[in-house]
C-alpha positions in Angstrom: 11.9 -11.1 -29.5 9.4 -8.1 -30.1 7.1 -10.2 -27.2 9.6 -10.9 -24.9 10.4 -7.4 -24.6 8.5 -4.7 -22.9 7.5 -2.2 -24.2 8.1 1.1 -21.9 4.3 2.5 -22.6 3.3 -0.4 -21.1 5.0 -0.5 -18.3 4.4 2.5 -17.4 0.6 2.0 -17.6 0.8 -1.1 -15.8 2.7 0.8 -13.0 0.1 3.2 -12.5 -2.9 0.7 -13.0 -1.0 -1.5 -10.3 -0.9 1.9 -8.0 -3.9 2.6 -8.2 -5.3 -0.6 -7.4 -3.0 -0.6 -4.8 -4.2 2.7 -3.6 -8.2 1.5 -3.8 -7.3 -2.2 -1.8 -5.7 -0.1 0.9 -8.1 2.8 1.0 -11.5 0.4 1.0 -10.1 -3.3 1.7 -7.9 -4.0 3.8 -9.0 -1.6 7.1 -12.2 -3.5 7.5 -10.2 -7.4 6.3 -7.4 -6.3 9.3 -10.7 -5.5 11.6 -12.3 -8.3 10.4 -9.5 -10.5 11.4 -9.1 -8.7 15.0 -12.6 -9.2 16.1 -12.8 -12.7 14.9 -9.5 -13.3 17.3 -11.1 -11.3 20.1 -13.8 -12.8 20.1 -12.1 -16.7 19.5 -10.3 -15.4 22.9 -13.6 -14.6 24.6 -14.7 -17.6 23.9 -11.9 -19.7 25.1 -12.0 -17.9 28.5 -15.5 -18.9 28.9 -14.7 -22.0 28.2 -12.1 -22.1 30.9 -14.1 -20.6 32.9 -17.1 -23.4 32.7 -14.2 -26.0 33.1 -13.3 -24.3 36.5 -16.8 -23.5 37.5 -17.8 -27.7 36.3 -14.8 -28.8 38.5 -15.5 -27.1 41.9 -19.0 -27.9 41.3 -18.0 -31.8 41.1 -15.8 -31.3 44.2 -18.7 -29.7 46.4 -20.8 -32.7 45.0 -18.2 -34.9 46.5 -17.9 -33.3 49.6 -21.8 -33.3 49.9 -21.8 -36.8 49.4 -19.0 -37.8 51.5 -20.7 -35.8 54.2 -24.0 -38.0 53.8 -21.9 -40.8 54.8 -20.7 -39.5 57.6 -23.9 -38.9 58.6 -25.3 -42.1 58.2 -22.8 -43.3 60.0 -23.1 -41.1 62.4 -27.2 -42.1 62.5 -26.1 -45.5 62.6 -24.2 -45.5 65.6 -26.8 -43.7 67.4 -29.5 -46.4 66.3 -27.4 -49.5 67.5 -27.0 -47.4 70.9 -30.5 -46.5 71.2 -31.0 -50.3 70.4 -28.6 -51.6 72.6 -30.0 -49.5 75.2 -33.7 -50.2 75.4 -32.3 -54.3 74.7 -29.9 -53.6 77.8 -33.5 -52.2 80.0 -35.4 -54.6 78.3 -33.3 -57.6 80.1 -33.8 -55.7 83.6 -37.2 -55.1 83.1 -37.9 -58.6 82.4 -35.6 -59.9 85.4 -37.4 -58.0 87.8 -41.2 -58.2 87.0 -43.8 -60.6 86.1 -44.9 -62.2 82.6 -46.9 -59.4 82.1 -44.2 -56.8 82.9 -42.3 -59.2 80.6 -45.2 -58.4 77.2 -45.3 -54.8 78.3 -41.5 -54.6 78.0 -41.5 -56.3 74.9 -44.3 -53.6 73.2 -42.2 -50.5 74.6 -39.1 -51.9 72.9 -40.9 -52.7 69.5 -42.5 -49.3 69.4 -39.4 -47.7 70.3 -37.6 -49.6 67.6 -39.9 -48.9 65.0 -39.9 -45.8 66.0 -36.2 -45.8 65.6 -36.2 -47.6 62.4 -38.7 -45.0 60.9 -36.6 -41.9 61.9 -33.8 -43.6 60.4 -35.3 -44.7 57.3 -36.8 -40.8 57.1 -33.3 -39.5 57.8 -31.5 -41.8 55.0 -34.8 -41.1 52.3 -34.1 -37.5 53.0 -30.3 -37.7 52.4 -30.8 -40.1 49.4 -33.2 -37.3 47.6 -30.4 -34.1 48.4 -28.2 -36.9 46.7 -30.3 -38.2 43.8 -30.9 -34.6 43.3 -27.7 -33.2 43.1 -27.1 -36.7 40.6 -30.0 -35.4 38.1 -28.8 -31.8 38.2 -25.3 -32.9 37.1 -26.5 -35.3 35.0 -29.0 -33.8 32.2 -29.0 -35.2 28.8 -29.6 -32.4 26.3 -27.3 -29.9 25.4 -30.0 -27.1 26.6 -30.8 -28.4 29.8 -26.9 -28.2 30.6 -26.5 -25.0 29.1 -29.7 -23.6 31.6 -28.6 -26.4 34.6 -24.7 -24.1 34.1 -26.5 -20.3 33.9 -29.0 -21.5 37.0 -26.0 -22.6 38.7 -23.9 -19.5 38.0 -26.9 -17.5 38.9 -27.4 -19.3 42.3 -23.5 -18.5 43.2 -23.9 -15.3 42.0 -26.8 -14.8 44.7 -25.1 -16.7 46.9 
């Protein structure tokens, strides 16, 4: 029984061994544990807000790249309408023209309108090569494939609102 049972020397030492341990954690330990622990959750939070932040900035981005595009095709369609008028126009004075005058008003007609057309066709093709680069450009931006080039693509991006 003489191990079972403390003895009161001891228990006293271990009390005041147990204090000041106690005393040394809390004066040296814990404080900088407990700030430790508070910047690591501020700056957890930081980062989550950036995050969100990104996710916002990344979805408005990919809804002004859908109203680019969707503007593009209005204006092609807009481009086109204005082509087959233009091309039903000089068809429409072609016909006149070639009523009214000779064979040789007839090949000189004929000429205007396929200069005109070309003309037309060029313009158009211009127009739709222009509007396809904005567009293929706006694709690559988005569409980087390292982490890097995102990460730079996202700060330029922030930048260029920032200015804007």
């Amino acid at each position: 029984m003489g191990l079972v049972t403390p003895n009161p020397g001891t228990i006293f030492w271990m009390v005041i061994i147990f204090g000041i341990v106690l005393f040394i954690l809390r004066k040296f330990a814990w404080k900088p544990i407990l700030n430790a622990l508070k910047d690591r959750e501020e700056s957890i939070a930081s980062a989550l807000n950036l995050a969100e932040e990104a996710k916002k900035e990344v979805a408005g981005l990919k809804a002004e790249n859908e109203k680019v595009m969707a503007d593009a095709r209005r204006e092609k369609e807009i481009i086109l309408k204005e082509a087959r008028k233009i091309k039903d126009k000089i068809i429409a004075e072609a016909k006149q023209k070639a009523n009214l005058e000779t064979q040789k008003a007839i090949e000189s007609a004929r000429v205007q309108i396929q200069n005109e057309k070309t003309s037309a066709v060029n313009d158009i093709k211009k127009q739709v090569a222009e509007l396809s680069l904005l567009i293929a450009e706006k694709v690559v931006k988005k569409e980087l494939s390292s982490k890097s080039e995102q990460e730079k693509l996202v700060d330029g991006l922030i930048d260029d609102i920032k200015l804007n």
